[in-house]
Every structure is written in C-alpha cells, then in structure tokens.
C-alpha positions in Angstrom: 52.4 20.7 -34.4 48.6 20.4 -34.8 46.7 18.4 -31.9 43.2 17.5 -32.9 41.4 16.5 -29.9 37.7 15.0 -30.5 34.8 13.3 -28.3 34.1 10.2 -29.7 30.7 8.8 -27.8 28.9 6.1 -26.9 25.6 4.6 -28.2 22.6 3.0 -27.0 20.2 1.0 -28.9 16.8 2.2 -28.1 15.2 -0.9 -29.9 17.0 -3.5 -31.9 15.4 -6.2 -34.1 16.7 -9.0 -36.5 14.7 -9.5 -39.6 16.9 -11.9 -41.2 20.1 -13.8 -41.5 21.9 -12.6 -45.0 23.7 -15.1 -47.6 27.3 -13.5 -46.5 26.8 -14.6 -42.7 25.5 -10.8 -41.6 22.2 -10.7 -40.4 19.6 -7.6 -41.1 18.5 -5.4 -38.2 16.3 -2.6 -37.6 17.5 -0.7 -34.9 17.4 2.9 -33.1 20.8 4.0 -32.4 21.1 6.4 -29.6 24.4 8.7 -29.0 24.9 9.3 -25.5 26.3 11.6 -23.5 29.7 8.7 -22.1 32.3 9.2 -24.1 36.6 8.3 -25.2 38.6 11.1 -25.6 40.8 11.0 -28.5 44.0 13.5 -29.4 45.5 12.7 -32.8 48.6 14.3 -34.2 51.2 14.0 -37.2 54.1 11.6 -36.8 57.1 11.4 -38.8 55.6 8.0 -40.7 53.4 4.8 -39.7 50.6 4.7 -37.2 50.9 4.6 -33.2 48.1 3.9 -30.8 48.2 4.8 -27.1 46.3 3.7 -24.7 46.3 3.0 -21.3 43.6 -0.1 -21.1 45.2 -2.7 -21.1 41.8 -4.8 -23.0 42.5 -2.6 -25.9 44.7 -3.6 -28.3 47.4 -1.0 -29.9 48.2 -2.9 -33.5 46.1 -3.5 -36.4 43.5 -5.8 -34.2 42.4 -2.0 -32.6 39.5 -0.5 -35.1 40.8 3.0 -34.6 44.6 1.6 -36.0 42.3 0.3 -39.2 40.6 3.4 -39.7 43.8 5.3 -39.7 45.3 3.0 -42.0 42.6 2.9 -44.4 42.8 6.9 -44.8 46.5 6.6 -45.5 46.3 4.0 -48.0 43.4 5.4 -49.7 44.9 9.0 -50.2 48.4 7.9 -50.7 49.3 10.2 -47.2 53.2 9.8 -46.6 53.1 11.0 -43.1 52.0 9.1 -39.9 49.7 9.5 -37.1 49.8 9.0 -33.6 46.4 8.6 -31.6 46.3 8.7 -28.3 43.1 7.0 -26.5 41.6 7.9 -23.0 38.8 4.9 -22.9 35.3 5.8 -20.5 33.6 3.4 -22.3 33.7 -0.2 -21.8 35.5 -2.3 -23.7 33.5 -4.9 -25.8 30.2 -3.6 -24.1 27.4 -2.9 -26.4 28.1 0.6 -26.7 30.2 1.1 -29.7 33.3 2.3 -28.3 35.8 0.8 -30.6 33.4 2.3 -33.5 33.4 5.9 -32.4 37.0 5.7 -31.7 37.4 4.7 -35.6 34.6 7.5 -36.3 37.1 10.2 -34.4 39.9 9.2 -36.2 38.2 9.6 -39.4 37.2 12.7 -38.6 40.2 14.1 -37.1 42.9 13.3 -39.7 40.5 14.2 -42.2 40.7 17.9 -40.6 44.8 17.3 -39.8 45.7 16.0 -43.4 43.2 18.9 -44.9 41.5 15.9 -47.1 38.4 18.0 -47.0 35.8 15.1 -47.6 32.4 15.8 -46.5 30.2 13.9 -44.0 28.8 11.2 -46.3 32.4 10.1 -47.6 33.5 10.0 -44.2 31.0 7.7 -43.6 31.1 5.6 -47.2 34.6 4.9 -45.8 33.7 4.3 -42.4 31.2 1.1 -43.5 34.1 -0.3 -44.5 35.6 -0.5 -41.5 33.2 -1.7 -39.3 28.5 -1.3 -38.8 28.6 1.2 -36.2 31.2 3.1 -37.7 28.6 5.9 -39.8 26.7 6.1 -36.6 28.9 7.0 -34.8 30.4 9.8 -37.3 26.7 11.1 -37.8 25.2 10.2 -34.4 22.0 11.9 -32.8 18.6 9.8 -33.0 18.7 7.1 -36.1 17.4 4.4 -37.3 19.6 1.7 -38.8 18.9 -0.6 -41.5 21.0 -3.1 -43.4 23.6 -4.5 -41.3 23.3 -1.0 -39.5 24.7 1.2 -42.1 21.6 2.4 -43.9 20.5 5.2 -41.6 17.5 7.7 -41.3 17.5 10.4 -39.1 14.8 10.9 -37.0 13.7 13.7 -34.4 16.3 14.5 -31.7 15.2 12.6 -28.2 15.0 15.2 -25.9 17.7 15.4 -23.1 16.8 12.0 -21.4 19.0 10.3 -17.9 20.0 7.1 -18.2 22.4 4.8 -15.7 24.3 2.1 -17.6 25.6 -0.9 -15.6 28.3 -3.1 -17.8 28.5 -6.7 -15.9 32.1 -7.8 -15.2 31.5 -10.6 -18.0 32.4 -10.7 -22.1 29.9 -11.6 -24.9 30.9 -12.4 -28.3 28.7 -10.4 -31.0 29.4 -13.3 -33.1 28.3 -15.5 -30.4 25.2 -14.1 -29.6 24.0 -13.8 -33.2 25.2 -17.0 -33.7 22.6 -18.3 -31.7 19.9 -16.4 -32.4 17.0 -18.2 -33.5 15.4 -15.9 -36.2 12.4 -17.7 -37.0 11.5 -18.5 -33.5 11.4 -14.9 -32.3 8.1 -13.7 -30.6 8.1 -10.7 -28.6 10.0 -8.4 -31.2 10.0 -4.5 -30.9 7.4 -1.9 -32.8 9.6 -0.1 -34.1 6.7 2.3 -36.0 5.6 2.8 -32.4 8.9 3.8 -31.1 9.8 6.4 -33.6 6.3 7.9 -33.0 7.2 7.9 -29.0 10.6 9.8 -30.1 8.2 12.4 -32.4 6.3 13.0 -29.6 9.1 13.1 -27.2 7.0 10.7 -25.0 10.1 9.0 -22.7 7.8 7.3 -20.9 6.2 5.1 -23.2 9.4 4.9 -24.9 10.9 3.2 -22.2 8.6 1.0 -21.3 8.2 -0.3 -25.2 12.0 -1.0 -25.8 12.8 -4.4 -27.1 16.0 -6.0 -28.0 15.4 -9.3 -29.6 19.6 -10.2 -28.5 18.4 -10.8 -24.7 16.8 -13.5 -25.9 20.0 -15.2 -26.3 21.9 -13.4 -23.6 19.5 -13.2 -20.6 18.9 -17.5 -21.1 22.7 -17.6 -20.4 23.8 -14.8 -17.8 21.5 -14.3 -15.3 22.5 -11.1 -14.5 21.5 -9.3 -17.2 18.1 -10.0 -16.3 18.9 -9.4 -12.4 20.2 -6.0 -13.3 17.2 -4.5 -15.7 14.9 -5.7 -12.2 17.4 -4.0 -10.2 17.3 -0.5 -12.2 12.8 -0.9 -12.1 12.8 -1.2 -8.8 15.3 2.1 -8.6 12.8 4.2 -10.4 13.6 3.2 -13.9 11.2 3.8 -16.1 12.3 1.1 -18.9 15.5 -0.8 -18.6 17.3 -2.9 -21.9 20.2 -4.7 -23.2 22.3 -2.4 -25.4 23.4 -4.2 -28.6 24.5 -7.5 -28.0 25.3 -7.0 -24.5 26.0 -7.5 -21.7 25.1 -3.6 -21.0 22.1 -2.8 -19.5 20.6 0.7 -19.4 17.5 2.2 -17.3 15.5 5.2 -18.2 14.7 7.9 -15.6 12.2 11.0 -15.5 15.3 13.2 -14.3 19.0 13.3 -13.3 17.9 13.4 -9.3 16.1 10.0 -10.2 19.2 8.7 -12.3 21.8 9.5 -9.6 19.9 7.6 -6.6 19.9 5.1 -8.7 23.4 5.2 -9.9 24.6 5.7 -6.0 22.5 2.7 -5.2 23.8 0.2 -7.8 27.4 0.8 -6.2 28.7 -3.3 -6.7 31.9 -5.1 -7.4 30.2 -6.4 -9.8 29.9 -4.4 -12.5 31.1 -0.9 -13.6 28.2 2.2 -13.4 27.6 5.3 -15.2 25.6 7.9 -14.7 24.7 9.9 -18.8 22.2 11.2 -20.6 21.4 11.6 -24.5 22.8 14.2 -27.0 21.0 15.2 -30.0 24.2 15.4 -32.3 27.2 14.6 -32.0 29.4 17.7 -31.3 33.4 17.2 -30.8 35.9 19.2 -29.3 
C-alpha cells in the first residue's frame, strides 16, 4: 500500500498590515508570508472507507474540527473518491501559534492524496480548493517568499529571501485570531509597515534592514494585553537579534540573526518554562518528502 509522506511547514509573517474590515466580517491584509524551515510531518495512506486522523497532541483535534480532516473530506466529496484516508500527524509546530500549522497540514493533505488518488490537478487547483478551506491554506501549498492580499489568498511571488536564522519563542498562553481582529482598531492605526520598502529589502536580499523595518499592526492589540510578547521581542535584541516581531496574530515571536552561531546562543539562552524555543531558518520553496 502506498505511504505518501510530505513536510508540511511553518510560516512567518515578515510584515502584516490591515487595510480594512470587509462587509462579510474578514478583514483585508497585506502581508509577507514567509515559509520556514520548522515543520509537521505528515504520512497519508489509503483506508478501506472514511477519514482517520492520528495524532499524538493532545490540543489537536482528530474529527472534523481538525483542518487537515476538512481538507481530506473536501477532496473526497468533490471527486466522488469511494476510498478513505488515514493521516497520520507528527506536530513540531505549535498549536494555535501564528505559524500556520493547522494550514500546512491541510496544504499536505491536499497534496498528498492528490498524488495517492492520481487526481492529477495542477498547483493552482490545488490551491482554488485550498481557499476554501481555510487563508493560509494556498500559502502554504505554494510557499517560498509572497505577498498576500485579500484575506491572504491573493498571492504574488516575490524574490526568494536568502537562507536567513531565525529563533521563535511561542509563550505558554492562547490568542484567538478572532479575538485579536476583533479588537483591532482600523482607523486608529499609526505605525503600519512599508510594505514597498520591505519587498525592496527582500530584492536586495538586505536582512538587516529587513529586520529592523518589520511591522505587524496585530501587536497593537496583543502586546496592550500580554506583556510578554513585548518582554520577549526585548529579550531576543538584547541576544543579538537583529529585528524581532509577532508572527500573525500571535502570540509567537521571532528574532532575526546575521548567522546560525548568533541564532543558537540565542536559542540556548532563552531556555524558560515559559515558553517553547526553536531554533530555524527560511526556505525558498517549499520542497516535500
């Protein structure tokens, strides 16, 4: 029986604005989405009928609340497939942390049973299905360097980022997405990202202006509430970091170093019971396998 075994990885968010709230309740963003280097391993194979999740978490769910379930379900349905799929989950990323996880999970499974059923769909269908499931969701099937539009699935790719270090510390605390954008004042926004000037530091492959011009207009509402989102971007400066941001809508932070030597001392020295630490670094596609 065919195993399909895929990489599905995280993201960063290398800027992140909010232009506007939308009539349905979304808002508009312009964002740079950043695949990274962290990732869930995901093995998918043919079951006799239905869909079964495995996973050993015990924050993820395994029925039709878990993305990954919905994509698979949404493949079956679509193209009438009798036969059903077990996915099995090994979760590195942090559950409900900013980074995407449960979307590249979905992306994988996409991906995968398209290969195991033979449904032959190219990229762009994959991802036309995958809006439907969730923002992130293209992203995370194209990944690399984008810029995100619309409620993030109107993307343009941009120059790969060259290989850049980053540690990621995820605070022992949970943020609703609809929470934070819930109270997020639009109008009364003030020190919003360039997002022209970013994508010219990413041309240039100029990290270091880069990360000290990152903006995520979110912190505005997450930093006024937990304090240690702001403690920990000080922490990472102070360790070297070049630039240190929110990713998403929290609560992980990421720092920016010159090199992995300078990433590592910092990772080693933001050992805390605290939060949970990783050490990664960007990828310029997103490979699987």
């Amino acid at each position: 029986m065919n195993l399909i075994k895929l990489k599905a990885r995280a993201k960063v968010n290398l800027s992140l604005d909010v232009l506007a709230k939308r009539p349905d309740g979304y808002h508009d963003i312009k964002t740079i989405m950043q695949t990274i280097e962290l990732h869930d391993r995901v093995f998918i194979e043919e079951a006799k009928s239905g869909i079964e999740v495995l996973c050993k978490n015990r924050w993820v769910p395994t029925d039709g609340r878990n993305i990954a379930y919905k994509a698979a379900e949404k493949l079956k349905l679509h193209f009438g497939i009798d036969k059903g799929v077990k996915i099995r989950i090994e979760k590195n990323i942090p559950v409900s942390a900013g980074l995407a996880g449960g979307s590249s999970d979905a992306a994988a499974v996409l991906k995968g049973m398209n290969s195991l059923f033979e449904l032959n769909l190219k990229e762009n269908e994959l991802m036309e299905i995958g809006k439907t499931i969730g923002a992130d969701v293209p992203f995370c099937i194209k990944g690399g360097t984008m810029l995100a539009e619309g409620i993030g699935e109107i993307l343009t790719p941009l120059k790969p980022l060259p290989v850049t270090h980053m540690v990621l510390i995820k605070p022992k605390i949970g943020i609703s997405t609809a929470w934070v954008y819930g109270n997020l004042n639009v109008k009364n926004l003030t020190n919003r990202p360039d997002t022209n000037i970013i994508i010219k530091y990413i041309e240039s492959g100029n990290i270091n202006c880069l990360a000290k011009d990152m903006r995520n207009v979110l912190e505005t509402v997450t930093c006024s509430k937990y304090g240690v989102i702001g403690e920990i971007k000080q922490k990472l400066i102070n360790l070297g970091a070049l630039g240190s941001m929110m990713s998403g809508s929290g609560p992980t932070v990421f720092g920016i170093f010159s090199d992995e030597i300078s990433a590592k001392k910092a990772y080693e020295a933001m050992e805390c019971d605290r939060w949970e630490r990783f050490v990664t670094s960007t990828v310029s596609f997103d490979s699987v396998g």
